[in-house]
VEXTORFI-332446 format. One record per residue: residue number from 1; z, y, x of N, C-alpha, C in turn. Coordinates in nm, 2 decimals, always signed. Layout:
BEGIN
<torro=NUM | nw=Z | nv=Y | nu=X | caw=Z | cav=Y | cau=X | cw=Z | cv=Y | cu=X>
...
***
This chain:
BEGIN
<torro=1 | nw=-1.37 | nv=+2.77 | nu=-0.76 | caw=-1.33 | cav=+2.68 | cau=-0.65 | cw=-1.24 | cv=+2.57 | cu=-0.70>
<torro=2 | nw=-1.25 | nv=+2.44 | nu=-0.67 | caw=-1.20 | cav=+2.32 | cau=-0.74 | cw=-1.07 | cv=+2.31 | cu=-0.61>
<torro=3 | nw=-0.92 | nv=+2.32 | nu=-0.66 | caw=-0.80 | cav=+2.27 | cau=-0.56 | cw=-0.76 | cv=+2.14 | cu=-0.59>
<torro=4 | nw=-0.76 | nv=+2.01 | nu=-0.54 | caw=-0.72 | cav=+1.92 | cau=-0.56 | cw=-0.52 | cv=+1.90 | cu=-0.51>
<torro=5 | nw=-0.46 | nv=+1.88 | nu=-0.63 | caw=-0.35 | cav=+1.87 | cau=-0.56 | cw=-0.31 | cv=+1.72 | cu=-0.53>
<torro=6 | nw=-0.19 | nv=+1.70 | nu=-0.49 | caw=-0.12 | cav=+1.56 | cau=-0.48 | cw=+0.01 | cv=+1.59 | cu=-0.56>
<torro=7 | nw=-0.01 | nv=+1.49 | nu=-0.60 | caw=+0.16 | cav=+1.47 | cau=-0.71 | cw=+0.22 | cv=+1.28 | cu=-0.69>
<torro=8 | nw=+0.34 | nv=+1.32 | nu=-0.65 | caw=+0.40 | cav=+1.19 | cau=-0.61 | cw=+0.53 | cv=+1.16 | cu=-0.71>
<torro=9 | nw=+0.48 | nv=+1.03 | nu=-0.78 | caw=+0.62 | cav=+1.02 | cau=-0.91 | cw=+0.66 | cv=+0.87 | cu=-0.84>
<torro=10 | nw=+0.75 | nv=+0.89 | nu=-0.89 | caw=+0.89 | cav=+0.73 | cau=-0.88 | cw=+0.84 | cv=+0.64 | cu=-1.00>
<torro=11 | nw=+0.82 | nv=+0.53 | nu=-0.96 | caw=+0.79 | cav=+0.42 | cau=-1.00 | cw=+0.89 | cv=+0.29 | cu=-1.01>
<torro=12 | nw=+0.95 | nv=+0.28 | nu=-1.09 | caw=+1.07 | cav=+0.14 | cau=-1.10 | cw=+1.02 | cv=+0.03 | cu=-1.14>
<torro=13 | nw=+1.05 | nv=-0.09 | nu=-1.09 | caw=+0.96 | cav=-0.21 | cau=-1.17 | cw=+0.88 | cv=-0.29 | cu=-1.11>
<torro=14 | nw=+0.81 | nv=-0.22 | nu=-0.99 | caw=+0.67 | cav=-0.32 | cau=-0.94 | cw=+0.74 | cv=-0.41 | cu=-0.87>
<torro=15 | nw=+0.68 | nv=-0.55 | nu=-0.92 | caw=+0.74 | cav=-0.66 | cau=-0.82 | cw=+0.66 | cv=-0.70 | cu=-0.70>
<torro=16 | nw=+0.48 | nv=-0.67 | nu=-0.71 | caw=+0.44 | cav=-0.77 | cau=-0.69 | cw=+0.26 | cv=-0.70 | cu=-0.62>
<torro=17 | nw=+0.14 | nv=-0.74 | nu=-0.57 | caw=+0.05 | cav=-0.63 | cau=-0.59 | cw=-0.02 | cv=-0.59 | cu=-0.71>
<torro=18 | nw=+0.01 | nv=-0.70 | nu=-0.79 | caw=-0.10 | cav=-0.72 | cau=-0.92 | cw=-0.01 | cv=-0.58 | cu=-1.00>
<torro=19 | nw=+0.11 | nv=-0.58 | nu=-0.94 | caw=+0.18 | cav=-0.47 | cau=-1.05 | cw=+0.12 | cv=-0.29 | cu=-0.96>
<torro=20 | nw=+0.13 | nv=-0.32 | nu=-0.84 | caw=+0.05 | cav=-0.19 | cau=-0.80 | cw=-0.10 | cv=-0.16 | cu=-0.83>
<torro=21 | nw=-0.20 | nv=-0.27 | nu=-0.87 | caw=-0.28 | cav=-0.21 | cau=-0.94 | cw=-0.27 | cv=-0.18 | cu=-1.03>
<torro=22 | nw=-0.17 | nv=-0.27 | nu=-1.15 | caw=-0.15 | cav=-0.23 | cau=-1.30 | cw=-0.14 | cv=-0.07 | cu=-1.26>
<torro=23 | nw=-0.01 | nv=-0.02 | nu=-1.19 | caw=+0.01 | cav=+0.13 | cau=-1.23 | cw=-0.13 | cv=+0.24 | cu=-1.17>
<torro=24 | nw=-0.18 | nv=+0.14 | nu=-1.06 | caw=-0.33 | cav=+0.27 | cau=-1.03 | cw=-0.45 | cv=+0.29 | cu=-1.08>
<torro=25 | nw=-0.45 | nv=+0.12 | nu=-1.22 | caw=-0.57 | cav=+0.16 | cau=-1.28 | cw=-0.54 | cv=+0.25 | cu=-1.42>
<torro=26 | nw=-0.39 | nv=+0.27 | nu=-1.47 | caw=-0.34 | cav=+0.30 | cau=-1.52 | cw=-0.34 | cv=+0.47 | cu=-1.49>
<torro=27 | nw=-0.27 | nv=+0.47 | nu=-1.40 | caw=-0.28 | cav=+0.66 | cau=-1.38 | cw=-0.44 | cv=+0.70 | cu=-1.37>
<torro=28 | nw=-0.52 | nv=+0.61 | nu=-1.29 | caw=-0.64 | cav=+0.65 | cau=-1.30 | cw=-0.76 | cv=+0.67 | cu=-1.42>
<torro=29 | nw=-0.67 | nv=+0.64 | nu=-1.53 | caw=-0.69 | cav=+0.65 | cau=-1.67 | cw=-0.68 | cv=+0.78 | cu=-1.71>
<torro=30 | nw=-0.57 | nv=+0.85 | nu=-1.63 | caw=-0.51 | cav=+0.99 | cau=-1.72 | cw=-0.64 | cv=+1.07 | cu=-1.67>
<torro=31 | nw=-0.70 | nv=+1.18 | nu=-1.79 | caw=-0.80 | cav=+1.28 | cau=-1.74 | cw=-0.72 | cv=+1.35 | cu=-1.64>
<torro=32 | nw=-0.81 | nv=+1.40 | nu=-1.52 | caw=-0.78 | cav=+1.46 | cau=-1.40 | cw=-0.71 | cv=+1.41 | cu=-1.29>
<torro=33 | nw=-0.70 | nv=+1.28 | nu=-1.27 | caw=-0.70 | cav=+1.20 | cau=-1.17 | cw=-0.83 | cv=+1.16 | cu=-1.08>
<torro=34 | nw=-0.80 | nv=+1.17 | nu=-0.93 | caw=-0.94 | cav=+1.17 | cau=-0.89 | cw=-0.92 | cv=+1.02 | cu=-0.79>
<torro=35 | nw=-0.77 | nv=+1.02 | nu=-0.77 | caw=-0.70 | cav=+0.90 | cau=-0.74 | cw=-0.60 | cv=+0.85 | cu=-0.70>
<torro=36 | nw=-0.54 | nv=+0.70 | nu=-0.69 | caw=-0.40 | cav=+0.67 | cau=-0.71 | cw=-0.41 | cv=+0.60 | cu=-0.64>
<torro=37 | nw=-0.27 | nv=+0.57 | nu=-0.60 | caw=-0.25 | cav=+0.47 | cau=-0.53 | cw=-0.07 | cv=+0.45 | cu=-0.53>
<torro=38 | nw=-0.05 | nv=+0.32 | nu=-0.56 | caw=+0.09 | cav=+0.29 | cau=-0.54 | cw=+0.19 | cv=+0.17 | cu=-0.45>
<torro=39 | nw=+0.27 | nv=+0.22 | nu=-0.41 | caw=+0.34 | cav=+0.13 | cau=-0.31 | cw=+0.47 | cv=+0.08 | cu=-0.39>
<torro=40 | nw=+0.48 | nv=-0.03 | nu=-0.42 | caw=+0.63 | cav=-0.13 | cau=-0.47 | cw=+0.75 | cv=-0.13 | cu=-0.38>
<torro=41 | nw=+0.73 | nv=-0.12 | nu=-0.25 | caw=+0.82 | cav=-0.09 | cau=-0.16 | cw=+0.91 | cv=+0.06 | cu=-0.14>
<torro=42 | nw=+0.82 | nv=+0.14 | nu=-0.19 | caw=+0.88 | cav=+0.28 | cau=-0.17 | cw=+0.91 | cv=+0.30 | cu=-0.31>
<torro=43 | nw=+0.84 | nv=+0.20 | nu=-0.42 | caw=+0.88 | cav=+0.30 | cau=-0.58 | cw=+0.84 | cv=+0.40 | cu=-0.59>
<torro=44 | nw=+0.69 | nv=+0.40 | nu=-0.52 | caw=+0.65 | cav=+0.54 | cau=-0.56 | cw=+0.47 | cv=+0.51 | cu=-0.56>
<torro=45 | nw=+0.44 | nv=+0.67 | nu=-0.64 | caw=+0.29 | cav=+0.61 | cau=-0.63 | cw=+0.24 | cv=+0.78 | cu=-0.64>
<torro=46 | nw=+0.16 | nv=+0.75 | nu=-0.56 | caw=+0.07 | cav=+0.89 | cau=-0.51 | cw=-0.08 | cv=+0.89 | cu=-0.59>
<torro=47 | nw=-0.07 | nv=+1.07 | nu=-0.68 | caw=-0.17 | cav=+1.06 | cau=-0.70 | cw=-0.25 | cv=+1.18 | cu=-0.70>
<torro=48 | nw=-0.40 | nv=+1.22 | nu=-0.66 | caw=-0.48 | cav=+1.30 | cau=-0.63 | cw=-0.55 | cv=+1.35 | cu=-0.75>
<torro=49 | nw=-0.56 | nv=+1.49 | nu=-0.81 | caw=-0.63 | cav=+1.54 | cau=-0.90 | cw=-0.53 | cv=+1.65 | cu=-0.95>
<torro=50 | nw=-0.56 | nv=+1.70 | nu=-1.04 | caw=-0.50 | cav=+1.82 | cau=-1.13 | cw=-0.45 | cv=+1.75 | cu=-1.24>
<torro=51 | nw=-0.41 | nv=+1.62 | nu=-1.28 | caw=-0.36 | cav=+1.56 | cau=-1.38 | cw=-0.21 | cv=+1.60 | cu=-1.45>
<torro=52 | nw=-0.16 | nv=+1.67 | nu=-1.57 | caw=-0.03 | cav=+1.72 | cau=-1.58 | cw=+0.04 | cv=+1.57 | cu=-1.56>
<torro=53 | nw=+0.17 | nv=+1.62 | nu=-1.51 | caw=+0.31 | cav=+1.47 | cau=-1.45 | cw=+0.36 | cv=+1.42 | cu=-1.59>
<torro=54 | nw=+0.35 | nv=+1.44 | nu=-1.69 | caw=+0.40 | cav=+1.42 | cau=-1.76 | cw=+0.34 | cv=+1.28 | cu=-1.84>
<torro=55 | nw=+0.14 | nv=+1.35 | nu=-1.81 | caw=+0.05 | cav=+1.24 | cau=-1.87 | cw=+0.06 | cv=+1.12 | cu=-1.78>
<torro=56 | nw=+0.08 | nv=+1.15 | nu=-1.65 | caw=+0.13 | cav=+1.05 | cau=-1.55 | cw=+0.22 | cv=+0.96 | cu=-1.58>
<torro=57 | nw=+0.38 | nv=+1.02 | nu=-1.58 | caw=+0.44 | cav=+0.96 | cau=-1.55 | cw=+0.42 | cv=+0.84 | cu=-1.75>
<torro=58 | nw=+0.40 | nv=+0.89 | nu=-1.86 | caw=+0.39 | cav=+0.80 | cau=-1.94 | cw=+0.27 | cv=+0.70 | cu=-1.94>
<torro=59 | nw=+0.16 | nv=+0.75 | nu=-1.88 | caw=+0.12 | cav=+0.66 | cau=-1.87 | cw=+0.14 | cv=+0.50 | cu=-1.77>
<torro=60 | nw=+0.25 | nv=+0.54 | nu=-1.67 | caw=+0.31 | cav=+0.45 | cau=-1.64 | cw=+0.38 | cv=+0.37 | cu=-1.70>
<torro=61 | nw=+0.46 | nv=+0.43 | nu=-1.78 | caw=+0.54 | cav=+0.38 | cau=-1.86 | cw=+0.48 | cv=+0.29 | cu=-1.97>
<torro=62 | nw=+0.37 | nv=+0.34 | nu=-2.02 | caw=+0.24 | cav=+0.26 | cau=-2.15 | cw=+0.23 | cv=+0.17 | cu=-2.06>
<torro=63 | nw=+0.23 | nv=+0.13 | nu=-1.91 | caw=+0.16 | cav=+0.01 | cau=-1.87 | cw=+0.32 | cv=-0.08 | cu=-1.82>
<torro=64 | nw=+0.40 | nv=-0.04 | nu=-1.90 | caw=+0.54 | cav=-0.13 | cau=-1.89 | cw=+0.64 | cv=-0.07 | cu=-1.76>
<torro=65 | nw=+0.62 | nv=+0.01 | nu=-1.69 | caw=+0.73 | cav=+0.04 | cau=-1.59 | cw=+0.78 | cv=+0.20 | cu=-1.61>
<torro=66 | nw=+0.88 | nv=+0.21 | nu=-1.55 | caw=+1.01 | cav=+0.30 | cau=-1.54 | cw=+0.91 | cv=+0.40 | cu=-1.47>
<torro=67 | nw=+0.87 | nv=+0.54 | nu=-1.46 | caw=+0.86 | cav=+0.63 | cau=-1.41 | cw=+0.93 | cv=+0.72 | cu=-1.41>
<torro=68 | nw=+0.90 | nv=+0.80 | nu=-1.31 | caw=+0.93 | cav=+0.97 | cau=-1.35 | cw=+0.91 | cv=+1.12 | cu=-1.22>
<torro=69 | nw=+0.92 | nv=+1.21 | nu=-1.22 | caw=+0.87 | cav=+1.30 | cau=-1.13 | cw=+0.99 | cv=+1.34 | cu=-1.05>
***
């Protein structure tokens, strides 16, 4: 049986929308993301899959902004 979880990390940095796709085509990079989505207002970005936080939160980070869990 396949559990999808949700995992929600802190995002620092997004100014703009173009920066909230940067970070969701970015996490949607990491294997085991099924999907993302991020909001600049809250500094945070929600994402769906079994992906470890760690591949998450750096890969945020590879796409130039501050993460973390």
């Amino acid at each position: 049986m396949y559990s999808c979880m949700s995992t929600t990390i802190t995002v620092e940095g997004m100014t703009c929308g173009h920066c909230e796709q940067t970070v969701e085509e970015a996490l949607r990079e990491v294997s085991g993301v099924t999907d993302a989505a991020a909001d600049r207002e809250s500094e945070q970005a929600s994402v769906d899959g079994d992906a470890d936080t760690t591949a998450l939160v750096q890969a945020v980070e590879d796409a130039g902004y501050t993460a973390y869990a």
